[in-house]
C-alpha positions in Angstrom: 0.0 0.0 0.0 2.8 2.3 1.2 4.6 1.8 -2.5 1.3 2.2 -4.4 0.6 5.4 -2.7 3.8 7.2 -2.5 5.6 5.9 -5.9 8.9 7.6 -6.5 8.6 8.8 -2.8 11.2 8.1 0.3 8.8 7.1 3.1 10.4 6.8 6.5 9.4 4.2 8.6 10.4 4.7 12.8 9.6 1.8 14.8 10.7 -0.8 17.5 13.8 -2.9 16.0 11.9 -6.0 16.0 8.9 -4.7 14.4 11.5 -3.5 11.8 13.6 -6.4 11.5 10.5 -8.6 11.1 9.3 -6.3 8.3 13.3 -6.1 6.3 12.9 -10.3 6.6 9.3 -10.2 5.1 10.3 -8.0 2.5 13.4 -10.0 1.8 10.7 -13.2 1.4 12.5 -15.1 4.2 10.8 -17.0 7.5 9.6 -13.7 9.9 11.2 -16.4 12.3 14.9 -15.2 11.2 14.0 -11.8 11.5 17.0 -11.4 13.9 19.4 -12.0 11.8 18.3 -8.4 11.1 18.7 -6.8 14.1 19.3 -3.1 14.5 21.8 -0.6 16.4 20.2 2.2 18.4 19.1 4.5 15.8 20.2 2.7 13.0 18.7 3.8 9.4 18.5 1.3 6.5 17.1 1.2 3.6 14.6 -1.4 2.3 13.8 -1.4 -1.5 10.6 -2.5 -2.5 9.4 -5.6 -1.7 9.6 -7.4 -4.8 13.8 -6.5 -5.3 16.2 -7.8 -2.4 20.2 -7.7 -2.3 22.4 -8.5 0.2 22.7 -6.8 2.8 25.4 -5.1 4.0 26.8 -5.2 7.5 23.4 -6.1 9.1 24.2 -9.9 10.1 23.6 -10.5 6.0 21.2 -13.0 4.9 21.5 -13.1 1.3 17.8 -12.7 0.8 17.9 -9.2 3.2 16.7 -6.1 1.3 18.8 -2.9 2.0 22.3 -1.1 2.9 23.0 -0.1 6.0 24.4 2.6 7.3 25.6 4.0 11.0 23.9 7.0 12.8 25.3 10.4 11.1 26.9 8.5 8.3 25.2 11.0 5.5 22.6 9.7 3.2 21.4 6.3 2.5 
């Protein structure tokens, strides 16, 4: 819905880590159970493409089906 709605948009999601490492899994089509593998820093910003595109992901723990880059508090644009 979020994609549909605001196409060609940055939406910014704030949330709990596990409500947000539960959503990166779901959008990298894995088991919600793995979802740690996702965790999050304090703060931590990352970016999830769409849900139908995934690559790795890059300093997060890195499940090769995890959808994103990460990048550390402060550390510029993502």
């Amino acid at each position: 819905e979020l994609e549909r709605r605001h196409t060609g948009c940055a939406v910014l999601l704030v949330s709990h880590g596990d409500t947000l490492s539960i959503t990166q899994a779901a959008a990298g089509g894995g088991p919600l159970g793995t979802h740690r593998v996702f965790g999050l820093g304090t703060a931590e910003l990352k970016r999830l493409e769409g849900s139908t595109s995934s690559t790795s992901s890059s300093g997060g723990g890195g499940a090769a089906s995890a959808a994103g880059a990460v990048a550390a508090p402060g550390a510029g644009p993502v």
